[in-house]
N, C-alpha and C positions, 0 to 999 in steps of 0.2 A: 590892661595890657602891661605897666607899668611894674604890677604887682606880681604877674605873673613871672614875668622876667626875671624880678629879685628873689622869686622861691625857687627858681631855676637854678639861679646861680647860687643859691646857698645848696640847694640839692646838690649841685655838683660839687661843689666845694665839699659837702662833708662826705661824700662818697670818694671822693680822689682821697682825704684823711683815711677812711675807710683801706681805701688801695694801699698805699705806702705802710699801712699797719699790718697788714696782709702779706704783703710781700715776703715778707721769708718764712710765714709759715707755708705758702706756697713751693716753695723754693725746695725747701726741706722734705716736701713729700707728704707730711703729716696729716695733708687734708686730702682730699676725696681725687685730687689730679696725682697724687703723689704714684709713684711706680707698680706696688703693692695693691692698689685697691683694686678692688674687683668691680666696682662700677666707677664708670668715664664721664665724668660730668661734661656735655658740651653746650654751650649756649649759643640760644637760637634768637639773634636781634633781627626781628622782620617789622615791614610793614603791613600788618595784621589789621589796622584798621586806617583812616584816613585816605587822600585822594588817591592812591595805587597802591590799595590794599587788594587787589587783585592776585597784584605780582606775588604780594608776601604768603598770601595764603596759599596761593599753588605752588610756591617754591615749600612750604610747611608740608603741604602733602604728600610732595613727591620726598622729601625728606625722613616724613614720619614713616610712609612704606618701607622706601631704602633700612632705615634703621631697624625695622621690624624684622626684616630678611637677616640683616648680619645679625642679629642680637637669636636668632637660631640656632647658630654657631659656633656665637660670640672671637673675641677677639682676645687671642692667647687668655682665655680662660676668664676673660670680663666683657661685660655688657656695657654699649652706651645708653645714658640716661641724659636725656634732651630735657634743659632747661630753658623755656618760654620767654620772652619777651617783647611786648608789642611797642613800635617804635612810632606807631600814630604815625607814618610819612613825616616824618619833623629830624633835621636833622641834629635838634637840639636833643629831643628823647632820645635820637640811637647815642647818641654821646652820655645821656646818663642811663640809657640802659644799659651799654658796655660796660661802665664803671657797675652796675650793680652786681654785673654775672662776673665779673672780674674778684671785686671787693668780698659779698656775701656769698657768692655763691659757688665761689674759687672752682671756676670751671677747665679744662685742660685747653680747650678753642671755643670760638665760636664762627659761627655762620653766620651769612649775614652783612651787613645789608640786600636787599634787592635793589634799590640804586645806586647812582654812582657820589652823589651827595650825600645819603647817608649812610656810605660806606667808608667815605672820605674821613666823617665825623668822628669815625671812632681809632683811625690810623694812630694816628699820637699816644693814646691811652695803650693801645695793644703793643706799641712798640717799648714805649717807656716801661711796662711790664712783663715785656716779652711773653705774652700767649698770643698763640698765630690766629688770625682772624682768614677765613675766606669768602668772598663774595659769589654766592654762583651765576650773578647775571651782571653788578657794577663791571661796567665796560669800559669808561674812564681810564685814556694812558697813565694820567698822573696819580692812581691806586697806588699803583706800585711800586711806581717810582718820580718821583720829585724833584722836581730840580738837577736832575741829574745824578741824584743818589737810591738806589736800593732802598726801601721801607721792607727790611726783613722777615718781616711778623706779618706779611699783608698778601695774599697767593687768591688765585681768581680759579671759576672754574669755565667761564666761558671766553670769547676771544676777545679781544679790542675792540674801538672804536676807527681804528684804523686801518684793520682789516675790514671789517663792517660796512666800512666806508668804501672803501676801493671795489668789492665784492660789486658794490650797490652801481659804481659809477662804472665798471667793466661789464653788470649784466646790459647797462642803458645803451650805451653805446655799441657793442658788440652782440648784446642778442635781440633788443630790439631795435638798434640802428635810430636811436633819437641824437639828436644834434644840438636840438638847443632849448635848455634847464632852468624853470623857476625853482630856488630854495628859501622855502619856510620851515622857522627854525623856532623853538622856543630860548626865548633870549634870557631865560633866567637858570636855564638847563644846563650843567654841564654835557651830560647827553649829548643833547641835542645838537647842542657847538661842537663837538666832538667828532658827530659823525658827518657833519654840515663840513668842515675844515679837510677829512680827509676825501670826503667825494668829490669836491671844487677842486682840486689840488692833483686828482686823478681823472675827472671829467675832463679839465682843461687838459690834463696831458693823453687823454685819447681823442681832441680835436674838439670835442665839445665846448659849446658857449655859452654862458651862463648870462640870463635875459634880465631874469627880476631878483633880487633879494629882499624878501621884506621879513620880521620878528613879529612874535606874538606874546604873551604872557601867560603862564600855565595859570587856570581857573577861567581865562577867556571863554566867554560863551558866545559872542560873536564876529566873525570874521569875511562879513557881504563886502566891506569895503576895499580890505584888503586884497580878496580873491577877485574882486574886480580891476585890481591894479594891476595882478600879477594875470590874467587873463588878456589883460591889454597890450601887453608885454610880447602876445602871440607865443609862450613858449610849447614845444613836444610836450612835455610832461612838468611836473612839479615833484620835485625832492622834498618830503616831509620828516623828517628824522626826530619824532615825538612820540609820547606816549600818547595811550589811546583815550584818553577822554576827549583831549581834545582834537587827536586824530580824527577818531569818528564824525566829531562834528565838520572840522572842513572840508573832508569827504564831502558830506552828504549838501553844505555849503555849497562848496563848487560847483558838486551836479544843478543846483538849484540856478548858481546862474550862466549855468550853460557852458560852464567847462569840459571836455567830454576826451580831453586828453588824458595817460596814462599817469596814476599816482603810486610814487614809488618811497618805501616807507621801512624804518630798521625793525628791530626785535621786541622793540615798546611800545609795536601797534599789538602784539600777541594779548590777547583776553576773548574770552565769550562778548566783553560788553560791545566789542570793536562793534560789530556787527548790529546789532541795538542801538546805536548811535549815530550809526554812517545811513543803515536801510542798507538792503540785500542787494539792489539792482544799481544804489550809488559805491558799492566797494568793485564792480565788475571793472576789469582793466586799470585795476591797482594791483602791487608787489610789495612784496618785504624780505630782507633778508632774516635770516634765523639762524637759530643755532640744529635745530631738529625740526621733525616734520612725523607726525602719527600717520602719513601715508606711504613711509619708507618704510621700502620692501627688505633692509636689513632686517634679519633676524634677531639681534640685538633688542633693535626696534620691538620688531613684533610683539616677543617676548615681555618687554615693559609694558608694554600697551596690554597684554593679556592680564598681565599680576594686577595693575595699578586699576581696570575695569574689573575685575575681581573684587578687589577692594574697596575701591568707590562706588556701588550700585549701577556699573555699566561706565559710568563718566571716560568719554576719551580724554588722554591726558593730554596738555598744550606743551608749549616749552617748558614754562616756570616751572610744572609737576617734576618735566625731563630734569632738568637743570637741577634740582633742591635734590633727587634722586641721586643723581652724579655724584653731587658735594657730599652725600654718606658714604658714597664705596669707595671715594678720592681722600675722606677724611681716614674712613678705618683703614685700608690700603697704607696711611702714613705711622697710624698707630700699630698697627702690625708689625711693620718694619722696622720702627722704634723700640720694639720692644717694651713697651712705658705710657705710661698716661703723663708725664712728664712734658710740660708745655714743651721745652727746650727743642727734648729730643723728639718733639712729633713735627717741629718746626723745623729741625736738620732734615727727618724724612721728606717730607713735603717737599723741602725744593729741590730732593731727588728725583721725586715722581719721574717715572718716564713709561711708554710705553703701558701705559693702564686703560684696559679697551671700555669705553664707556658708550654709555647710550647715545650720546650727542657726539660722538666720534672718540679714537684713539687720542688717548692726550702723554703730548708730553711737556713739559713744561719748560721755556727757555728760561736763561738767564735772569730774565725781569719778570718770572714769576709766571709767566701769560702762557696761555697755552698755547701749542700750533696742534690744530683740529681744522675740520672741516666744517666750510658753512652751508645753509639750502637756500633755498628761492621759493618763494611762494605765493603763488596766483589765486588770489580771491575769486570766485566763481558762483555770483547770486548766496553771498556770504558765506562761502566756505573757504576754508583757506586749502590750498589742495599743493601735493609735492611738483614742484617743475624743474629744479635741477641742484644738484649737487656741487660746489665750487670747495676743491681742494685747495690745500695752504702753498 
């Protein structure tokens, strides 16, 4: 372990040399971001393999289609060319993947992370060298802004954790009339804290009472005693606001000891595996908030669902497909309007964005980067996740 660490850190060390050596021939144009070039180099830091390698790879596909459509086109006379990099779920790797697609492979952006931790990881690097970084699912308030400061170089393409949150504590209250909330939370998640902090905060101010709180740890594989606590507690339902490994399991936990109350869960329960984990008949009278829904009757919708089954041998696409789709017509959409493969100028576009109709809703972007869009609701049904309502900004 010990060892590992110190090739870690020498990795990053000589790749930030790397950067700072870089830096103005960047700057200058000379290399493949520069204004002139007829292909866009963008870099792709995903979690491609490791514990939510799910997310990474359906956010890669809806990515790789999206770009395959503009690159028909192309964009004032250039094509993007997507450079690779798998971040293993580690937020030390997206931190020297950034540095690589930065340093060697002087890309104009990159995409990327699918979490909010290892999207976190690479803020510093992207700002210190000013290339815009976008996340299409790190939901995390403090992405984009810290401390009460703007991170310039750092633009999202889905909502918050505080929208996400209120969405989740105004369907509970208001359309299923529950009162009173167990919350489990992954305590090592920013996530999860994230979305845990603005539901309590918004449950209690719609009258709601909050019964149990208890943590887990992400790679947990078992949770009898804890859901026996919070069982005892007599709450309506339980607040889960986790990714789905280990969602699925307490799902299918709870039903085992006889919890039969409503589980309500954010956009990190979204994967095929949800359902493989939890069993089909323990996901029944559970929710999640999301960003999209392959059961919306928008045409938009439709439309991506027809292209992306096309392209995939039938596969419906989930959010991540939706979301990694978005961040290409949100990215070219900035390079466009820049005029330039020019980190700078594609980072002035971007925080212009407004009004850009995308699959997961019309986005425009506020002040702090975040979009204001539209979220859904989604009702598991003998493991299907299926559309139940639309909740505007």
């Amino acid at each position: 372990m010990k060892k590992k660490k110190l090739a870690g850190a020498m990795m990053s060390f000589m790749l930030t040399a790397g950067v700072m050596a870089g830096c103005s021939a960047q700057s200058s144009g000379s290399s493949s971001s520069g204004g002139d070039s007829k292909t866009i180099k963008v870099g792709v830091n995903l979690e491609l393999s490791g514990g939510v390698a799910s997310y990474g790879q359906s956010l890669a596909e809806g990515l790789e289609l999206g770009v395959k459509e503009i690159n028909k086109k192309g964009i004032n006379g250039s094509k993007i060319q997507l450079v690779k990099v798998d971040n293993k779920s580690d937020a030390a790797e997206a931190t020297n993947a950034a540095l690589k697609l930065i340093s060697q492979d002087k890309v104009s952006a990159i995409v990327g992370a699918a979490t909010s931790t290892d999207t976190k990881a690479q803020v510093q690097i992207a700002t210190d060298n000013k290339v815009p970084v976008i996340t299409p699912s790190g939901t995390a308030e403090d992405i984009t802004v810290k401390d009460g400061k703007l991170n310039d170089f750092v633009f999202r393409t889905c909502f918050i954790d505080p929208f996400q949150g209120t969405v989740a504590a105004n369907f509970a209250t208001k359309d299923l009339k529950l009162k009173n909330a167990a919350i489990l939370i992954d305590s090592a998640s920013d996530y999860s804290k994230g979305l845990s902090a603005a539901f309590k905060t918004q449950f209690k101010k719609n009258g709601g009472k909050v019964v149990s709180e208890e943590a887990y740890v992400a790679k947990d594989t078992d949770f009898h005693a804890t859901l026996t606590r919070i069982k005892a507690a007599n709450p309506d339902f339980i607040y889960l606001p986790g990714y789905y490994e280990e969602a699925g399991l307490i799902v299918k936990q709870a039903r085992e000891i006889g919890f039969t109350g409503a589980i309500i869960g954010g956009d990190g329960w979204d994967s095929p595996k949800l359902s493989e984990l939890a069993g089909n008949t323990a996901l029944n009278n559970t929710y999640s908030t999301n960003h999209y829904s392959s059961k919306d009757t928008d045409q938009k919708v439709q439309d991506f669902v027809k292209a992306f089954k096309a392209e995939y041998s039938g596969k419906s696409p989930d959010t991540f497909n939706a979301l990694g789709y978005d961040t290409a017509y949100m990215l070219a959409d900035a390079i466009k309007r820049a005029g330039s493969s020019d980190p700078q100028k594609i980072q002035q576009a971007l925080a212009k964005t407004s009004d850009l109709k995308l699959v997961t809703g019309n986005l425009k972007l506020d002040k702090n980067h975040n979009p204001i869009k539209s979220a859904v609701i989604l009702e598991y049904k003998d493991g299907q996740a299926q559309f139940k309502t639309k909740v505007n900004p």
